[in-house]
VOPAGU-2260 file (C-alpha; in pm, 1 decimal, decimal comma):
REM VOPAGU-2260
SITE   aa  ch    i         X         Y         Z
SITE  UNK   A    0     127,1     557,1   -3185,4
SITE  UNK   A    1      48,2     902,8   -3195,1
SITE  UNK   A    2     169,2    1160,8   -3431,2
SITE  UNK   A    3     189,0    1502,1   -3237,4
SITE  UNK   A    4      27,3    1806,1   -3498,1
SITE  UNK   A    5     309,7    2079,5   -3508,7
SITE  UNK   A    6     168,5    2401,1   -3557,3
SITE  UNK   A    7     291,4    2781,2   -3532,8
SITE  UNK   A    8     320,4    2933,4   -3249,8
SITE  UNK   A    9      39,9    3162,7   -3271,7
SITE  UNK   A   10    -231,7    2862,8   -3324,1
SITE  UNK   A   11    -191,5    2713,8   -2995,4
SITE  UNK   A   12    -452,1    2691,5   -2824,6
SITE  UNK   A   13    -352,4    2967,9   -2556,2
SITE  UNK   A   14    -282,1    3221,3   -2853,3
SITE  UNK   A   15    -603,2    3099,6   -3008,2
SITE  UNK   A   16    -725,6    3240,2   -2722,7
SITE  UNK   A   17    -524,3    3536,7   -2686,8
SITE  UNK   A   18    -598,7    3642,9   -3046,9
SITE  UNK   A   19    -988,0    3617,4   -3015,5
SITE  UNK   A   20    -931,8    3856,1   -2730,7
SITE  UNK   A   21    -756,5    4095,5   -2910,0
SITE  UNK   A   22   -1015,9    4055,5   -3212,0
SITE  UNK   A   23   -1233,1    4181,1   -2975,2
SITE  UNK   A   24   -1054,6    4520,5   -2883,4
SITE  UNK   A   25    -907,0    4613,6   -3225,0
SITE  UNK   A   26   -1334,9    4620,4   -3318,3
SITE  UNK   A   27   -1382,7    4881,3   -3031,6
SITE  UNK   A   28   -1145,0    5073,1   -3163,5
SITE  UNK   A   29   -1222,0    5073,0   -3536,9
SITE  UNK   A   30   -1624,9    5133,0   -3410,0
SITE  UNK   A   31   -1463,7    5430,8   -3142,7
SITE  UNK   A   32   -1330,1    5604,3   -3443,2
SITE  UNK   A   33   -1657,7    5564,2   -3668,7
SITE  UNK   A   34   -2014,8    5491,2   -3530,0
SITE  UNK   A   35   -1922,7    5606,3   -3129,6
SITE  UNK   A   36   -1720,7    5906,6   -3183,6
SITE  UNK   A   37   -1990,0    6097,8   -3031,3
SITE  UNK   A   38   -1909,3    5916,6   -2689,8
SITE  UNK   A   39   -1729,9    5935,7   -2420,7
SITE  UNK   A   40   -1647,7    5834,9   -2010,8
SITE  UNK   A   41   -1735,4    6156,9   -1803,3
SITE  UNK   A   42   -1505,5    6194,1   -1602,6
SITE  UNK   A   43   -1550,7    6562,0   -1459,6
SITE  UNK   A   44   -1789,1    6827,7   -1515,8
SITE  UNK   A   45   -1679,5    6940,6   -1829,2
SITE  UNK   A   46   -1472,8    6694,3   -1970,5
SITE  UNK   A   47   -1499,7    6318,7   -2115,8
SITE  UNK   A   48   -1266,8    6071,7   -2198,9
SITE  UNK   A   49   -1307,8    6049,6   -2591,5
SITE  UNK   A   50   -1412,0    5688,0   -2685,9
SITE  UNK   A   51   -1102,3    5622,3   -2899,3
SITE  UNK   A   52    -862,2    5674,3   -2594,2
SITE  UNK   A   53   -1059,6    5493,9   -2386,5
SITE  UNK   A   54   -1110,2    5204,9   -2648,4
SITE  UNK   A   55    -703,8    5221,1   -2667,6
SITE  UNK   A   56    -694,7    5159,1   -2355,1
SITE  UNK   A   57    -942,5    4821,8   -2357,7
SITE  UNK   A   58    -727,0    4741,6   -2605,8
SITE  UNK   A   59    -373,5    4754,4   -2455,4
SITE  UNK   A   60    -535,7    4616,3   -2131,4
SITE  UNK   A   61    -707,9    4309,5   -2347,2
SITE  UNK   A   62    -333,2    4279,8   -2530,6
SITE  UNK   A   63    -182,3    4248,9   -2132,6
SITE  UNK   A   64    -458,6    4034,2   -2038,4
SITE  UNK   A   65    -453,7    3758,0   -2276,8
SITE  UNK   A   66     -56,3    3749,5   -2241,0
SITE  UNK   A   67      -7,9    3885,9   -2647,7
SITE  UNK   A   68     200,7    4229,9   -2485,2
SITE  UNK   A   69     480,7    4298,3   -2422,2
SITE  UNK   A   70     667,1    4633,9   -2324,0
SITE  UNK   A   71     866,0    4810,0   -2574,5
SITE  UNK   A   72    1209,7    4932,3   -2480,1
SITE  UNK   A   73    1271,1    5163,3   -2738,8
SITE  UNK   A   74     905,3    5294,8   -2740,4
SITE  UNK   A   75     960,3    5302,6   -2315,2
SITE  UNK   A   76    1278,3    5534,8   -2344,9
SITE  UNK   A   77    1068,8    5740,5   -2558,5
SITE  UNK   A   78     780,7    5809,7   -2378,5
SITE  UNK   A   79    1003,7    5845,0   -2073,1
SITE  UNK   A   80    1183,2    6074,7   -2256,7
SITE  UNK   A   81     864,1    6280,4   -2397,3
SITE  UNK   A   82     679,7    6288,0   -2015,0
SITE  UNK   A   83    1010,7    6435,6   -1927,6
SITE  UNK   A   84    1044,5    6721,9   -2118,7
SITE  UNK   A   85     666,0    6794,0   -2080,0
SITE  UNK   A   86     755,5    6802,6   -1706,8
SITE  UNK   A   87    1020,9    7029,6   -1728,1
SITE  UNK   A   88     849,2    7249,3   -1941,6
SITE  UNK   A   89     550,8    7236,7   -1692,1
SITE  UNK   A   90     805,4    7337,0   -1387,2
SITE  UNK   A   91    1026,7    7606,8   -1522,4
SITE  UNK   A   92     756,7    7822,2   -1707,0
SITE  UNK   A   93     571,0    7770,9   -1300,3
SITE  UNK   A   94     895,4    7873,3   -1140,0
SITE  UNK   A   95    1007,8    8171,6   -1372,5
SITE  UNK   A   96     687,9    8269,9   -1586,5
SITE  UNK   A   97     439,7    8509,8   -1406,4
SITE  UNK   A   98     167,2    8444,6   -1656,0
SITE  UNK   A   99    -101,9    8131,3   -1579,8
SITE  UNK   A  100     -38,0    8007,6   -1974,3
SITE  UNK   A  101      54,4    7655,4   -1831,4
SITE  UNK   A  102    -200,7    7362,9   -1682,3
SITE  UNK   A  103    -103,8    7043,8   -1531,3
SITE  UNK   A  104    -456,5    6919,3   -1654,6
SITE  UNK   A  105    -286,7    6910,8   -2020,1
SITE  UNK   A  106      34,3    6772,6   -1918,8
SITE  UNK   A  107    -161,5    6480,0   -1776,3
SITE  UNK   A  108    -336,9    6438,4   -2098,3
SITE  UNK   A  109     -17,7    6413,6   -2272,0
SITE  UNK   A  110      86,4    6109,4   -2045,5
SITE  UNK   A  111    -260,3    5952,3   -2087,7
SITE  UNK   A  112    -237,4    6021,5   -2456,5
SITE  UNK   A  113     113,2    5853,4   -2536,1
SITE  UNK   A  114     124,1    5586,7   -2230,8
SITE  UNK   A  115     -56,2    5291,9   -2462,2
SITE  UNK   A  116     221,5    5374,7   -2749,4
SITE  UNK   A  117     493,4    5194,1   -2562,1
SITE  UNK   A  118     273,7    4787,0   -2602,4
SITE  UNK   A  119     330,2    4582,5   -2825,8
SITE  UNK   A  120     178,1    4245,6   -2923,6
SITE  UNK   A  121     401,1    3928,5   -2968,1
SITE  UNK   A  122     333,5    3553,8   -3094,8
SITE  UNK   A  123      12,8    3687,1   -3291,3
SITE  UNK   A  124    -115,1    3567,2   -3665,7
SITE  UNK   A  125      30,6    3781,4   -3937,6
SITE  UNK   A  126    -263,3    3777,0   -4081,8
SITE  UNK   A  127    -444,1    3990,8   -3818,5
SITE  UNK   A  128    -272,2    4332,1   -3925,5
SITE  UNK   A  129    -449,1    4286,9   -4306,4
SITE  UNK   A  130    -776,6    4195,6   -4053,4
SITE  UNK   A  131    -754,0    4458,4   -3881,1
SITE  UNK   A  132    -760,8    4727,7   -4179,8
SITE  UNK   A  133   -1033,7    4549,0   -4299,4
SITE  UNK   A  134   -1267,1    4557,7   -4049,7
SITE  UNK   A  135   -1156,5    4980,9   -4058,2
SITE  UNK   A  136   -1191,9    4946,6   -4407,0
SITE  UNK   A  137   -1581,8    4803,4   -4349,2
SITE  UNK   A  138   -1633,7    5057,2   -4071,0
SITE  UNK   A  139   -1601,7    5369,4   -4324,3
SITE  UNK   A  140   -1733,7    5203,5   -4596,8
SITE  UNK   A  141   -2067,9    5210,6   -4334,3
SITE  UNK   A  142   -2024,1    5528,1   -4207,1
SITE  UNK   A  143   -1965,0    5669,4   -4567,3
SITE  UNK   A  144   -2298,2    5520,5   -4706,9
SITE  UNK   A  145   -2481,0    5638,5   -4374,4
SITE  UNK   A  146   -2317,9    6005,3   -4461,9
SITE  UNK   A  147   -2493,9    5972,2   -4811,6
SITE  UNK   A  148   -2818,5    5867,2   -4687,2
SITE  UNK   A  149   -2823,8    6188,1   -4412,0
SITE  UNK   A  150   -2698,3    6399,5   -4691,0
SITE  UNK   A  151   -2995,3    6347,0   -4937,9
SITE  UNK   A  152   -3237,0    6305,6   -4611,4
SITE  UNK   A  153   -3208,7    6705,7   -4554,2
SITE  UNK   A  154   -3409,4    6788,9   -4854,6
SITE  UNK   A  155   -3679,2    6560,1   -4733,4
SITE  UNK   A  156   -3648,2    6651,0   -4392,3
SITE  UNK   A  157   -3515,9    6902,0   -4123,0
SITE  UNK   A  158   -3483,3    6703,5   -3815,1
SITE  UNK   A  159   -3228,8    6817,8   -3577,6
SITE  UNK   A  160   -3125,4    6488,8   -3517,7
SITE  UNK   A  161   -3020,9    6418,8   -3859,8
SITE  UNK   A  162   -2704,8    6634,1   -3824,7
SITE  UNK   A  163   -2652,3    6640,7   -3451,8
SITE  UNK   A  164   -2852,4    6366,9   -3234,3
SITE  UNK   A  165   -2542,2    6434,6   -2955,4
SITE  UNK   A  166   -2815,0    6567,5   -2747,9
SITE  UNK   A  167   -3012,4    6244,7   -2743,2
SITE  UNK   A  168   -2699,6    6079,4   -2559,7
SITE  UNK   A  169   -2695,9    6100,2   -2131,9
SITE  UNK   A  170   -2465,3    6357,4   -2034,6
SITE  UNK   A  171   -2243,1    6059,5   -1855,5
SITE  UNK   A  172   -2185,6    5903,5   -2214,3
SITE  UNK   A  173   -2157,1    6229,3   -2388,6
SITE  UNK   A  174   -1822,8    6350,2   -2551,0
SITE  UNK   A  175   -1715,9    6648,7   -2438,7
SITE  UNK   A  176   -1638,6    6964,8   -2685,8
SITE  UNK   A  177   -1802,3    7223,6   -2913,1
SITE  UNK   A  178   -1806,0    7073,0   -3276,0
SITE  UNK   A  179   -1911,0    7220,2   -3575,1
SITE  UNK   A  180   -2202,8    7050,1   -3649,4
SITE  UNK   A  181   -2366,8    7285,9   -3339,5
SITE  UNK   A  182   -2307,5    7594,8   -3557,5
SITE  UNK   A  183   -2525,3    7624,2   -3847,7
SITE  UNK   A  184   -2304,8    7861,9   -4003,8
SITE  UNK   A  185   -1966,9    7645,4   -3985,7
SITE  UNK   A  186   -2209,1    7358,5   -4162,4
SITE  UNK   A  187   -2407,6    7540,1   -4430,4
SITE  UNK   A  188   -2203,7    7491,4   -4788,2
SITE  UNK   A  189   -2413,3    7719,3   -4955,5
SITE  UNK   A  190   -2571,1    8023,6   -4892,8
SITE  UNK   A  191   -2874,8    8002,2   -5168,0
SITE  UNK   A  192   -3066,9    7612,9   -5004,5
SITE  UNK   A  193   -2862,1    7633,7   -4702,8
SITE  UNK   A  194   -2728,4    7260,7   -4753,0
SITE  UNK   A  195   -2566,7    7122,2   -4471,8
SITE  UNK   A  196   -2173,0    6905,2   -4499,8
SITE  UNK   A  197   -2195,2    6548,9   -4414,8
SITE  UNK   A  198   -2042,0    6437,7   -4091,8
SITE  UNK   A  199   -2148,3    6070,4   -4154,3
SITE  UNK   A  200   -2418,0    6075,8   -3917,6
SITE  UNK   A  201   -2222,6    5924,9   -3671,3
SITE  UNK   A  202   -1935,9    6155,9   -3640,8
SITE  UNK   A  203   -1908,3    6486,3   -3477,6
SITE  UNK   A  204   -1765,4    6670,1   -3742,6
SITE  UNK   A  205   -1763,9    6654,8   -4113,9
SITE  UNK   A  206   -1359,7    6712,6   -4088,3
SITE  UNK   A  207   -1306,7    6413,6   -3930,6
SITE  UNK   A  208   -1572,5    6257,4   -4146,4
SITE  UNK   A  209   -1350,6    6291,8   -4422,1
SITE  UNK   A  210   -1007,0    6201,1   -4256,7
SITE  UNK   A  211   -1232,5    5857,1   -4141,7
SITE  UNK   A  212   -1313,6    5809,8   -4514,7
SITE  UNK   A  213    -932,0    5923,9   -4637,9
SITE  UNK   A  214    -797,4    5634,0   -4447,4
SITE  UNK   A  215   -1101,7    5366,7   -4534,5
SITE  UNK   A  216    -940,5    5423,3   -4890,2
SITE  UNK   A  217    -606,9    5397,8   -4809,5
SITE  UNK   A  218    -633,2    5064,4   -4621,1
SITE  UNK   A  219    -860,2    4955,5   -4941,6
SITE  UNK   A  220    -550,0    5040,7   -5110,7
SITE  UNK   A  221    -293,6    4817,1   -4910,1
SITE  UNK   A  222    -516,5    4509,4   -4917,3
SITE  UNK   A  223    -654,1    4528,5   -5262,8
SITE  UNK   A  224    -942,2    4736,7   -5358,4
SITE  UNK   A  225   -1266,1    4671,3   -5344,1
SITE  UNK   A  226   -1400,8    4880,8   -5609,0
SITE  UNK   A  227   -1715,3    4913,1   -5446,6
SITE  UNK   A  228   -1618,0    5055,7   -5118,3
SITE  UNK   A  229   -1380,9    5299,7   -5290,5
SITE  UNK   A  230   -1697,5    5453,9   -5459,1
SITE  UNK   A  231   -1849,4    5455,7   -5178,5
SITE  UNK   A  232   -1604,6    5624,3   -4964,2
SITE  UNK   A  233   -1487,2    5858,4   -5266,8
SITE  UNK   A  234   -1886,5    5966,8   -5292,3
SITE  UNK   A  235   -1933,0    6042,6   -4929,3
SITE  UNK   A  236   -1582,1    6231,5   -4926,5
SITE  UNK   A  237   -1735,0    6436,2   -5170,9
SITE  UNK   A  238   -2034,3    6543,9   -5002,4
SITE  UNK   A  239   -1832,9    6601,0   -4648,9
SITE  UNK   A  240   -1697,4    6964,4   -4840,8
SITE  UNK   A  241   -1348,0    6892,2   -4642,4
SITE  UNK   A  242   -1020,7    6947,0   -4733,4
SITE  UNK   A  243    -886,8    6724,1   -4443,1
SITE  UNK   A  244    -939,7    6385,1   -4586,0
SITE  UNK   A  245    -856,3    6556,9   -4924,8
SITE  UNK   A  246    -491,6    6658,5   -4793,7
SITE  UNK   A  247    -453,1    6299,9   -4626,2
SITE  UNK   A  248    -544,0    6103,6   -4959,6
SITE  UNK   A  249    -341,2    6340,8   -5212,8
SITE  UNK   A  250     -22,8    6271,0   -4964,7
SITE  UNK   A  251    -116,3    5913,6   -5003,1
SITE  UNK   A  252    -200,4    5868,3   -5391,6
SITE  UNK   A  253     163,2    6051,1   -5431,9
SITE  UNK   A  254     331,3    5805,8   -5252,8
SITE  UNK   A  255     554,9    5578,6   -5289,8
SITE  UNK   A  256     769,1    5846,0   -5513,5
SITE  UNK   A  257     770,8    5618,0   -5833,7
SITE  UNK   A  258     610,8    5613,9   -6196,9
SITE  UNK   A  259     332,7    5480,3   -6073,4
SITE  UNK   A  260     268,2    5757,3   -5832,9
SITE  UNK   A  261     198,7    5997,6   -6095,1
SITE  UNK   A  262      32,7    5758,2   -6316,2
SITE  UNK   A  263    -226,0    5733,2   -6015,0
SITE  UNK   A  264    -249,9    6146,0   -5956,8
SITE  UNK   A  265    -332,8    6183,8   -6300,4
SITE  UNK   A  266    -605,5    5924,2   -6280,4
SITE  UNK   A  267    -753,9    6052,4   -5950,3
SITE  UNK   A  268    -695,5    6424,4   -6147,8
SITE  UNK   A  269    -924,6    6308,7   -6431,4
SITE  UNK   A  270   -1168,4    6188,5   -6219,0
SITE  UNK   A  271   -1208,6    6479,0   -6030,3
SITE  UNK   A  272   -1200,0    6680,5   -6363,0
SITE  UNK   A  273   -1498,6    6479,1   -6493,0
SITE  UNK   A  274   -1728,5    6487,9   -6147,3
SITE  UNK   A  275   -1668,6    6840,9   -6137,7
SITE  UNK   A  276   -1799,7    6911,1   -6538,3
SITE  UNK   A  277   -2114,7    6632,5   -6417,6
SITE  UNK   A  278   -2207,9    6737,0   -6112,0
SITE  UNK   A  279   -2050,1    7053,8   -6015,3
SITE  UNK   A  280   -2316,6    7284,0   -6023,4
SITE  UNK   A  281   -2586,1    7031,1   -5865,1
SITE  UNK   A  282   -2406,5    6919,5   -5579,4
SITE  UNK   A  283   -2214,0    7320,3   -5555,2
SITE  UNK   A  284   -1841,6    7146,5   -5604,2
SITE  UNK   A  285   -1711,9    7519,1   -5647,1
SITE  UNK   A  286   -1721,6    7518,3   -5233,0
SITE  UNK   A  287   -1458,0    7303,8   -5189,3
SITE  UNK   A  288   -1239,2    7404,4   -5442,9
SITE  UNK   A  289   -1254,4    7762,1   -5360,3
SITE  UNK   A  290   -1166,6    7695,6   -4983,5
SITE  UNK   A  291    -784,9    7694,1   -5116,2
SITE  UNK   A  292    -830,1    8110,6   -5066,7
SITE  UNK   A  293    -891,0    8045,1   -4722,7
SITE  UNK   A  294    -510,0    8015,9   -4653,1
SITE  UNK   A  295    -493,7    8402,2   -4707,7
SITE  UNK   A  296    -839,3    8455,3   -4492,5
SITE  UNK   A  297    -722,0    8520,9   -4116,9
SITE  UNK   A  298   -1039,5    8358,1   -3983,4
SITE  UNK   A  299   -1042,1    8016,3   -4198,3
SITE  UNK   A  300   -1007,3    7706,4   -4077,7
SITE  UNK   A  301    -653,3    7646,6   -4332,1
SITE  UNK   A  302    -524,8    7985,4   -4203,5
SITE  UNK   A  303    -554,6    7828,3   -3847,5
SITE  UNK   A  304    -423,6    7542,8   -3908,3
SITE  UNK   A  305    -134,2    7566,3   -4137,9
SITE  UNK   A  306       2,0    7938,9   -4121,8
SITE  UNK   A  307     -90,0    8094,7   -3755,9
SITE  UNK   A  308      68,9    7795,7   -3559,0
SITE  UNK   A  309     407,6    7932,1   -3711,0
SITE  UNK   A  310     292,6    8277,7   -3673,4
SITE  UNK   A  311     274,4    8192,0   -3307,5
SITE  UNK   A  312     595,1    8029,6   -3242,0
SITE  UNK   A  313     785,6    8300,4   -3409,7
SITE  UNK   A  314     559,5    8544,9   -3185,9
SITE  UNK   A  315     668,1    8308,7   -2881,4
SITE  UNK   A  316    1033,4    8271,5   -2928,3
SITE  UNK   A  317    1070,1    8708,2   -2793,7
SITE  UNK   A  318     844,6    8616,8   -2460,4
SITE  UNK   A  319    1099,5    8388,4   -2278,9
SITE  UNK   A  320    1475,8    8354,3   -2337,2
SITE  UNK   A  321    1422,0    7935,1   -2263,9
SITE  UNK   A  322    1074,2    7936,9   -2490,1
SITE  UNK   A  323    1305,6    7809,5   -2806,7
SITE  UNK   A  324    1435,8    7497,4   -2615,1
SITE  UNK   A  325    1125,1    7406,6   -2411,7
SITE  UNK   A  326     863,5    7612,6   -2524,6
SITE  UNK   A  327     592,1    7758,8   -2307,3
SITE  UNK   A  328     458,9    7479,4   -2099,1
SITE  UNK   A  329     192,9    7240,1   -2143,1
SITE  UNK   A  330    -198,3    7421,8   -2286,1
SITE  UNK   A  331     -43,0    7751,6   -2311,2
SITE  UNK   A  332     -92,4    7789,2   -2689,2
SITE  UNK   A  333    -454,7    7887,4   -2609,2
SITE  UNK   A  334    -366,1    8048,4   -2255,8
SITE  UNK   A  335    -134,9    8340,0   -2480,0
SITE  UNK   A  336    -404,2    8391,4   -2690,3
SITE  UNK   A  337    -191,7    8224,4   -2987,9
SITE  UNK   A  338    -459,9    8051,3   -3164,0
SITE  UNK   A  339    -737,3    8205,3   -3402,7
SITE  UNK   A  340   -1079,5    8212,4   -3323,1
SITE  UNK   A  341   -1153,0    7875,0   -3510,0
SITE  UNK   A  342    -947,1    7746,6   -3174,5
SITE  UNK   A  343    -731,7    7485,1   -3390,0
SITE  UNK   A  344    -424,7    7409,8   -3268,0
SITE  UNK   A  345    -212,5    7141,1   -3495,3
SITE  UNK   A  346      32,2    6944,8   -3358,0
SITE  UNK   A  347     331,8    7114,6   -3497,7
SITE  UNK   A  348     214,1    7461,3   -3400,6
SITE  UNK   A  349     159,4    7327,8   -3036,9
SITE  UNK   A  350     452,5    7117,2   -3013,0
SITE  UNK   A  351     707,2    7408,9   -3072,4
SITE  UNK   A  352     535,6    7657,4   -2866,4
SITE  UNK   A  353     460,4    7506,7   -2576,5
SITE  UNK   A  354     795,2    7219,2   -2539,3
SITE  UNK   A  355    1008,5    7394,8   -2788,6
SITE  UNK   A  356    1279,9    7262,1   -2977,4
SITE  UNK   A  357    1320,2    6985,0   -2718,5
SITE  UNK   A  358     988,1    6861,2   -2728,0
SITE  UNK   A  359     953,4    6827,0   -3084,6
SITE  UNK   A  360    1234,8    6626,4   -3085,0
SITE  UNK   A  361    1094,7    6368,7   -2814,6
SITE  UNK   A  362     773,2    6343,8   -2970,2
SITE  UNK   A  363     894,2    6318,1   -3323,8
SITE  UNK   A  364    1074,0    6026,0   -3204,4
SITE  UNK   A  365     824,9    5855,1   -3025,9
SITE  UNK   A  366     559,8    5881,1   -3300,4
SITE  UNK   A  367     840,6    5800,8   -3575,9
SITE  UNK   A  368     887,5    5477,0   -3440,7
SITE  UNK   A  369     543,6    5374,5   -3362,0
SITE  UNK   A  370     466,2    5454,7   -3707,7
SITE  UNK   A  371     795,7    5257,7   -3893,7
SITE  UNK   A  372     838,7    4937,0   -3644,6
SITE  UNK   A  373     561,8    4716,1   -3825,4
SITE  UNK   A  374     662,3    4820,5   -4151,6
SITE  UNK   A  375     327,0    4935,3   -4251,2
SITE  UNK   A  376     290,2    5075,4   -4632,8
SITE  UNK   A  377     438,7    5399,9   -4669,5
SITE  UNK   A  378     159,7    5597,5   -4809,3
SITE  UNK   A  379      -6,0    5486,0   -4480,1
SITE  UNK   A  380     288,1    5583,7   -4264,1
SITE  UNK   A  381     323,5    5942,2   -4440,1
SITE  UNK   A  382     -76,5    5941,7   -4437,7
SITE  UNK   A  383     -98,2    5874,7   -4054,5
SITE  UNK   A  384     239,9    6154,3   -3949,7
SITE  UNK   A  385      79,8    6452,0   -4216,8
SITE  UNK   A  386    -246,5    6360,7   -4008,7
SITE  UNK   A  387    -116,8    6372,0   -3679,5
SITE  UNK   A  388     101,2    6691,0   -3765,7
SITE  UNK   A  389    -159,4    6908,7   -3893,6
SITE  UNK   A  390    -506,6    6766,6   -3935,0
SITE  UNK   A  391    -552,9    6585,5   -3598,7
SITE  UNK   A  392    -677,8    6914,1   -3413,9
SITE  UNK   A  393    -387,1    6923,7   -3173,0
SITE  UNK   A  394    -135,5    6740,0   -3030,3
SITE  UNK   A  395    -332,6    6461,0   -2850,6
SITE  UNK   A  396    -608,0    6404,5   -3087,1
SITE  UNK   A  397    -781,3    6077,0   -2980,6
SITE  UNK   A  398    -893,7    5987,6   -3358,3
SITE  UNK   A  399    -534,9    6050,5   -3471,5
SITE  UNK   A  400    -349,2    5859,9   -3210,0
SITE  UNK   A  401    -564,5    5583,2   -3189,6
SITE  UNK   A  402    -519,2    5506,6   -3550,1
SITE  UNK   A  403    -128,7    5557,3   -3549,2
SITE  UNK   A  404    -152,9    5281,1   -3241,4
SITE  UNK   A  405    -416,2    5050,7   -3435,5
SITE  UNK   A  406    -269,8    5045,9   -3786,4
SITE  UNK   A  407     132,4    5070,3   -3675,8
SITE  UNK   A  408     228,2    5148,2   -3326,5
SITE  UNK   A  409      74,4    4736,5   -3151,6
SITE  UNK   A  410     238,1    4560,3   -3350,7
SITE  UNK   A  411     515,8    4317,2   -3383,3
SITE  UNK   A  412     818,9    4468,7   -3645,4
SITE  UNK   A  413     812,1    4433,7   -3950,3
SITE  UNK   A  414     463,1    4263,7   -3979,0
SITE  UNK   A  415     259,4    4484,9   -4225,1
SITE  UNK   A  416     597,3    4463,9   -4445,8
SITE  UNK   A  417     565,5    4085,2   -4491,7
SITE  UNK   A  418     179,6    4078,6   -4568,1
SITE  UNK   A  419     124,9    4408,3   -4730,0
């Protein structure tokens, strides 16, 4: 007589299946964001699909294949909801603005952006949320000692391709973009040796270098840390001279608001206290820290990014009587000649000026749930909407939203919270 095996739902066989398949697209993603951010689809003459969006995409498309999806409605109304007001922005600043500040071209990239957010995955091992920070986790740790190596390799060498080997990749391939590892200047970190940030080798910018290795440490942090990959990370965040994965792991390390909290600022405090006495004048630490004057510096990259934005929208509101409630329309931050020359454009900045009170609303929403559903730690949470708000580059960043849809926004609720 035979004994039939009872297992959970997510080991038969068919969701054996299902899972291996979406093993296999949570890995493009986590490589998309590290060793193939260079990449991209061409899709026109002078633009590519980024390879994060389009490994989002083989990701929610695997997820629908292998019958682990299913359709949010919550996430659906919201998306609705946010392609809505884009479109209405879109049509009244064509009907009753004069001025070309408004494209269709970025309202389209909105919908593309924000269309994976409303999947989710069903009947999957709870397990593969901790496996899927891991492999992340691995993926910086790589890219962090690779950003070490290429460092140190400058003073033995000055290939071009140590820096920038975008070039070397066919123009069909190619991501799309000026970056600042194609202007000297932007990249030198001192003027006396001319030493050059660390982008990781593989990434375009040392920026989002550091943002890469920010959240490497903060999933080490939610599954346990591996003290070896933390050094590793923390080394090669050092020698990127950003503030961006600085700003990302301070709003982590603070939270949760407890005891503990300040127990760990303190620590990380000391430790940057003691690598700036040992190494500070060898490795010219006094960069970074004196890039917190650049918020009073026009022309910086933290002026840009944190003070013109609202600059801007309080420029805006006078232009239109309906700019307050819907903003400007979609790409007309840069059209009105609203950004600085660095060309950044954070989210929040481009949010209120060009879909106005409205459209931050509908956004805020969308993202706020596809970061809370699964229950993910906090400090990631907070990490990921601080990101997305300020440090992504603008509102649909493909590093930014791809992680908010591979660490929160696929899966089931309340996930993360039970194996965190």
């Amino acid at each position: 007589m035979s004994v039939a095996v009872l297992r959970p739902a997510w080991q038969q066989p068919g969701l054996v299946q299902a899972e291996s398949l979406l093993k296999a697209g949570i890995v493009l993603a986590v490589l998309s964001l590290t060793v193939f951010d260079r990449f991209g689809l061409r899709v026109t003459g002078s633009w590519a699909m980024p390879a994060a969006i389009a490994a989002m995409y083989a990701l929610a498309l695997l997820m629908l294949v292998s019958g682990a999806a299913q359709f949010n409605r919550e996430r659906i109304s919201g998306f609705v909801a946010v392609v809505a007001v884009a479109g209405l922005s879109f049509l009244i600043n064509t009907w009753f603005e004069p001025r070309p500040y408004r494209s269709v071209t970025s309202w389209m990239l909105v919908v593309l952006s924000y269309a994976p957010f409303t999947l989710t995955v069903v009947k999957v091992d709870p397990q593969l949320w901790r496996w899927t920070l891991r492999q992340f986790s691995n993926a910086a740790a790589l890219v962090a000692a690779a950003g070490i190596a290429q460092f140190f390799a400058q003073f033995f060498t000055d290939a071009v391709w140590l820096f920038n080997y975008t070039p070397l990749i066919p123009d069909a391939l190619r991501a799309s973009g000026q970056w600042n590892t194609v202007h000297p200047v932007a990249t030198w970190v001192q003027e006396d040796g001319y030493w050059i940030k660390s982008n990781g080798f593989f990434l375009r910018e040392a920026s989002m270098f550091s943002v890469v290795l920010a959240f490497g440490i903060v999933c080490e942090l939610a599954l346990g840390v591996r003290r070896w990959a933390v050094a590793v990370m923390a080394a090669a965040l050092v020698l990127s001279y950003s503030g961006s994965g600085l700003v990302t792991l301070a709003v982590a390390f603070a939270l949760p608001l407890e005891r503990r909290a300040l127990a760990r600022l303190i620590g990380v405090g000391a430790c940057v206290a003691v690598l700036a006495v040992l190494f500070g004048d060898a490795l010219n630490l006094s960069y970074t820290l004196n890039r917190i004057a650049e918020f009073g510096d026009e022309q910086s990259s933290a002026y840009c990014r944190f003070i013109q934005p609202a600059v801007s929208v309080a420029q805006g509101l006078e232009m239109d009587a309906w700019s307050a409630l819907i903003g400007h329309g979609p790409g007309s931050l840069t059209r009105a000649g609203a950004t600085c020359a660095d060309l950044h454009e954070p989210t929040y900045g481009k949010l209120l000026f060009e879909y106005g009170l409205l459209g931050a609303f509908a956004f805020g929403a969308l993202v706020l749930h596809a970061l809370n559903r699964s229950g993910a730690p906090l400090r990631l949470r907070i990490a990921l909407a601080v990101s997305w708000l300020f440090l992504g580059g603008n509102l649909v960043s493909s590093e930014i939203l791809t992680m908010i849809f591979l660490f929160c926004a696929m899966w089931p609720a309340g996930v993360a919270a039970r194996h965190s």
